[in-house]
N, C-alpha and C positions, 0 to 999 in steps of 0.2 A: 543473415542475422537471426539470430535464435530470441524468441519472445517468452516468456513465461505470466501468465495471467495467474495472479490470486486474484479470486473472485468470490466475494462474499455478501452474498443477497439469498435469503433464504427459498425463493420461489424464483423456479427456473423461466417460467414464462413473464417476468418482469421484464423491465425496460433496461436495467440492471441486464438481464439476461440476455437480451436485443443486443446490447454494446457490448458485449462478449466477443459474442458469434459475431458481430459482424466484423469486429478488430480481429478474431482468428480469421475470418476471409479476406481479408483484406492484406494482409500481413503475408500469408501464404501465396494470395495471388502476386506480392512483390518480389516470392522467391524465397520468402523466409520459411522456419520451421513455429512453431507454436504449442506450447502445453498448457494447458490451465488442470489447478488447485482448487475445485469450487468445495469451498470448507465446511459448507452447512450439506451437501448432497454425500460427503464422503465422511460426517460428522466425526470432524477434528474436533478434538478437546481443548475448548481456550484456557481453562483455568489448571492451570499449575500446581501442579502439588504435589504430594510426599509418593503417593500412590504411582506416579511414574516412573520410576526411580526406582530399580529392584536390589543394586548396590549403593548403598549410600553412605556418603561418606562421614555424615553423624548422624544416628539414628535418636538420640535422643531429643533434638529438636529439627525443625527443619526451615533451612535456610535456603531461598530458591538457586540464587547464584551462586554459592557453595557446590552445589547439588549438580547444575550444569555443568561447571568446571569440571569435578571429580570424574563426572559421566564422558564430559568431550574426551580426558587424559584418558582413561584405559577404554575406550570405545564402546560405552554403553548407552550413549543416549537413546530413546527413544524412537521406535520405527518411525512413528508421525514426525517426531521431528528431524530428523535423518532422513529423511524423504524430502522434505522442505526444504532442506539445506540443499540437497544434490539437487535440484529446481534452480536455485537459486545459484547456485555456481554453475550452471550450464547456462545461464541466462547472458546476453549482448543488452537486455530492456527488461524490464519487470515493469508492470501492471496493476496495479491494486483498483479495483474495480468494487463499487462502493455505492450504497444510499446514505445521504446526511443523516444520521438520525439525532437529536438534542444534540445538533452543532456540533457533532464529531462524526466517527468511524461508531459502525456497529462494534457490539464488543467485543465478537467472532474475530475484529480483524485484531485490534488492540491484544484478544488473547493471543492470537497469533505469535505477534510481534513479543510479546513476553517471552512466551516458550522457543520460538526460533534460533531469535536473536542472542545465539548462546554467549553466556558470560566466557572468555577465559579461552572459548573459540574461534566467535566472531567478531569478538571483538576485547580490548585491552584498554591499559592506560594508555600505551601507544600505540595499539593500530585501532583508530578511531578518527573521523573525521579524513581529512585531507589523505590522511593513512590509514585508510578503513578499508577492512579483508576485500569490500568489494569497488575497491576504487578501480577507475574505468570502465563500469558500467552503469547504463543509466535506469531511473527510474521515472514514471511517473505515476499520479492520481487520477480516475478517472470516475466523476462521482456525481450522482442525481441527487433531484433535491423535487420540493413540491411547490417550492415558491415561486412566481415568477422573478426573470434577473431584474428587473426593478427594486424587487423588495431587498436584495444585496449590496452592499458598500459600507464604506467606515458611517457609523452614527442610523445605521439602516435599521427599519424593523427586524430583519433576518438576519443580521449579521454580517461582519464583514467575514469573507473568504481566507484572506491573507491570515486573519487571525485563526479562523475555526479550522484549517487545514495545516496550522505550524507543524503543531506536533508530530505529525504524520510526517512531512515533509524535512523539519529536523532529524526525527531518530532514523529516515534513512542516509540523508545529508551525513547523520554521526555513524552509521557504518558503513563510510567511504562513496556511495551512490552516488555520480552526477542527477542533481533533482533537477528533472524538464517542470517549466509551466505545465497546471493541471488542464483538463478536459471538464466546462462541469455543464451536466446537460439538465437546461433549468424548466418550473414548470412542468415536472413529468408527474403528476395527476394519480393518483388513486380512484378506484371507480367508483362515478355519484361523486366527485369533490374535483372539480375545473373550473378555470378562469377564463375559460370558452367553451366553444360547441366541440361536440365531438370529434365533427369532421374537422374543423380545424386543426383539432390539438393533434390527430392523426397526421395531419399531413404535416405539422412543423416537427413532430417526433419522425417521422422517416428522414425531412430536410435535416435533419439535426445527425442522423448515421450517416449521412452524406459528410457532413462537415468534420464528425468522427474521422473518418475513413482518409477523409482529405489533411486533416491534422496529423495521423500517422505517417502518410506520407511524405509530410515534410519536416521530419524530426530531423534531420540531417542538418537542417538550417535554423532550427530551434532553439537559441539560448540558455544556458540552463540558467537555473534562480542564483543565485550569491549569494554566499553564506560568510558569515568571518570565516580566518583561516586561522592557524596557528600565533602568525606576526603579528594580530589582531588582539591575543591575550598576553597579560601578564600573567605570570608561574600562578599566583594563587587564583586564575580562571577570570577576574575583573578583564575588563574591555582597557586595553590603550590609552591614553588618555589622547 
């Protein structure tokens, strides 16, 4: 099995970083292969625009997904993103490795997913979803946060998960990805701000790459999340009744 890690945490000695390296050992000592993306060390460009784009297909204004299409049709997308893509089409698992920041993904990743997920390439009106470029492959999230898992659930002070990881979880659901249940590793502390002593919080962040390591291992018997499917809409996109 071939793994590909995007990984987007700005600071490689984070905890964020911890979960990296240890799903790449862990992965490889099962016999797999392993590449990571880490977006902020190899500073990828999140925000999209005209400037990427050296043939464009109107130059009088600019329109992103116009722009993608044109660029996928006579093969000029973008090194960065043509890189990204051939990651992602070698991939059996993808990885999005993540700190919660205001109840989402950093922007780094979201930019990401803007410029990647090419319009007209990777996806269509019909290959999307159930029929998306990368069906049969899975993904999942792998994501820190600073709150302890108490402060999580529906009506929680922090929020529910279900809710604040949709979107992530949909737009790869919508270009075809089996979405695995996330990884979320709660409680990982910034320095001078903990809800225990040090040695504590040391010793439940190694228990916790343990339980990492022991989660990859068992994605074979893993579930993936449910999503409607097709039979589940009427033509103008409304829900079944």
């Amino acid at each position: 099995m071939h793994t590909h890690i995007v990984h987007a945490h700005p600071e490689p000695k984070s905890y964020n970083g911890a979960l990296t390296r240890s799903a790449e050992r862990a992965l490889r000592e099962a016999g797999g292969t392993v590449t990571v993306s880490d977006l902020y060390r190899t500073g990828f460009d999140p925000v999209e625009h005209a400037g990427h784009y050296a043939n464009r297909a109107e130059t009088g204004s600019f329109a992103a997904l116009n722009e993608q299409r044109h660029a996928w049709t006579i093969g000029t997308l973008p090194e960065d993103v043509a890189a990204e893509i051939d990651n992602l089409e070698r991939a059996d698992l993808v990885i999005l490795q993540f700190p919660l920041w205001w109840h989402g993904p950093p922007a780094m990743l979201k930019g990401w997913m803007d410029r990647v997920f090419v319009s007209g390439g990777l996806y269509t009106s019909r290959m999307r979803y159930d029929a998306g470029y990368f069906r049969g492959r899975r993904a999942l999230a792998a994501v820190t946060t600073g709150a302890p898992r108490a402060a999580f659930g529906p009506g929680s002070r922090g929020g529910d998960f279900d809710t604040m990881l949709w979107p992530i979880h949909y737009s790869m659901h919508y270009m075809g990805f089996s979405v695995l249940p996330p990884f979320i590793s709660y409680g990982v502390q910034g320095h001078g701000y903990s809800y225990e002593d040090e040695s504590s919080l040391h010793h439940r962040l190694r228990l916790n790459l343990t339980d990492w390591q022991s989660f990859l291992s068992n994605l074979d018997h893993t579930e993936p999340l449910h999503f409607p499917g097709w039979a589940d809409w009427n033509e103008d996109g409304s829900a079944v009744a």
